[in-house]
C-alpha positions as CSV (number, residue, x, y, z in Angstrom):
1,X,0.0,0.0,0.0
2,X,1.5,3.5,-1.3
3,X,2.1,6.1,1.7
4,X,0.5,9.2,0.9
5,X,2.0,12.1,3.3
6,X,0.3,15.7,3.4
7,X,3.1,17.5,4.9
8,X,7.0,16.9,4.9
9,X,9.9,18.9,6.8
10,X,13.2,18.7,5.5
11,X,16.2,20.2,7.8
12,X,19.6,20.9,7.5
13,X,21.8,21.9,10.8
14,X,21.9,25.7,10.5
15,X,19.6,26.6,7.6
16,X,16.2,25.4,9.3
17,X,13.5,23.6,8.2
18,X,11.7,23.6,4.7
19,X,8.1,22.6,5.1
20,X,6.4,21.9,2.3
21,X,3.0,20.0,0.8
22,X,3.6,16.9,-0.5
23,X,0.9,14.9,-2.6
24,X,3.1,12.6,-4.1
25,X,2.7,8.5,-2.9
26,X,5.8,6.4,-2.1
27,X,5.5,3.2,-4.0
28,X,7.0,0.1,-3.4
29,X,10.4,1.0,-5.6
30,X,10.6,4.2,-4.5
31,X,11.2,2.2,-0.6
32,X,13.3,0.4,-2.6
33,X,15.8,3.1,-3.6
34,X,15.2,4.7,-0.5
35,X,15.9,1.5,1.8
36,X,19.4,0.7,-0.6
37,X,20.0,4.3,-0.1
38,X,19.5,4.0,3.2
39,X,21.4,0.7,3.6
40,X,24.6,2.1,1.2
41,X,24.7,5.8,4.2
42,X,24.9,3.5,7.0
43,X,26.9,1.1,6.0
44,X,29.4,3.9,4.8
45,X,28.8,5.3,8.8
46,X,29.8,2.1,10.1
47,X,26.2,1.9,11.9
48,X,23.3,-0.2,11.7
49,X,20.0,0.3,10.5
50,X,19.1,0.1,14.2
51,X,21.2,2.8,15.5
52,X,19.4,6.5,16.3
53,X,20.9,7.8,13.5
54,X,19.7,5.6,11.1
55,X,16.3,7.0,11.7
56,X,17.3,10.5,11.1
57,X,18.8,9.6,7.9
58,X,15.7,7.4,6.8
59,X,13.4,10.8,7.4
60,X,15.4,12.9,5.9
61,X,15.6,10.8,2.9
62,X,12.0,10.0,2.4
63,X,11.6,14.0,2.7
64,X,14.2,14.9,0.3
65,X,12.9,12.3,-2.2
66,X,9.3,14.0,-1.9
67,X,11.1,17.3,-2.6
68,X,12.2,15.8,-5.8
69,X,15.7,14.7,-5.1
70,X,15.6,11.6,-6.2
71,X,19.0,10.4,-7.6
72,X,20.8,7.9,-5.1
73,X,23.9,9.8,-5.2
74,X,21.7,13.1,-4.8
75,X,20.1,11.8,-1.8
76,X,23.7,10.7,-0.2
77,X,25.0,13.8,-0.8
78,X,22.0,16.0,0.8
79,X,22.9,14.1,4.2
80,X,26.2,15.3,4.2
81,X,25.6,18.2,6.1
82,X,23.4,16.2,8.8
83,X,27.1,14.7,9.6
84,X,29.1,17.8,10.6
């Protein structure tokens, strides 16, 4: 079943937060690229997909991608900042 969120917040440390209406649905390959996204960031960390930080990267992802960033390597590099 496609999620269909009405509202996403995407934030970077020191530039706020961008809120912003989404209508767009996730379907099932777009979890996929999100989840090998997801997978490749925190393997890269050295964390699991368990660890806190995993979760902040897995919502900022999902927001990103319903902002329209939705190249793997686009997505990796929008968490950068979230690192510093």
């Amino acid at each position: 079943m496609p999620v269909n969120p009405k509202m996403a917040i995407c934030g970077v440390e020191g530039m706020g937060n961008m809120v912003f209406a989404s209508y767009d649905t996730l379907e099932p390959k777009d979890l996929s690229l999100l989840r090998q996204v997801l997978e490749q960031v925190c393997e890269e960390r050295n964390i699991t997909l368990q660890h806190p930080d995993a979760e902040h990267y897995a919502h900022n992802l999902v927001n990103w991608y319903l902002f329209g960033v939705r190249q793997p390597d686009e997505l990796k590099a929008m968490l950068k900042p979230l690192d510093a």
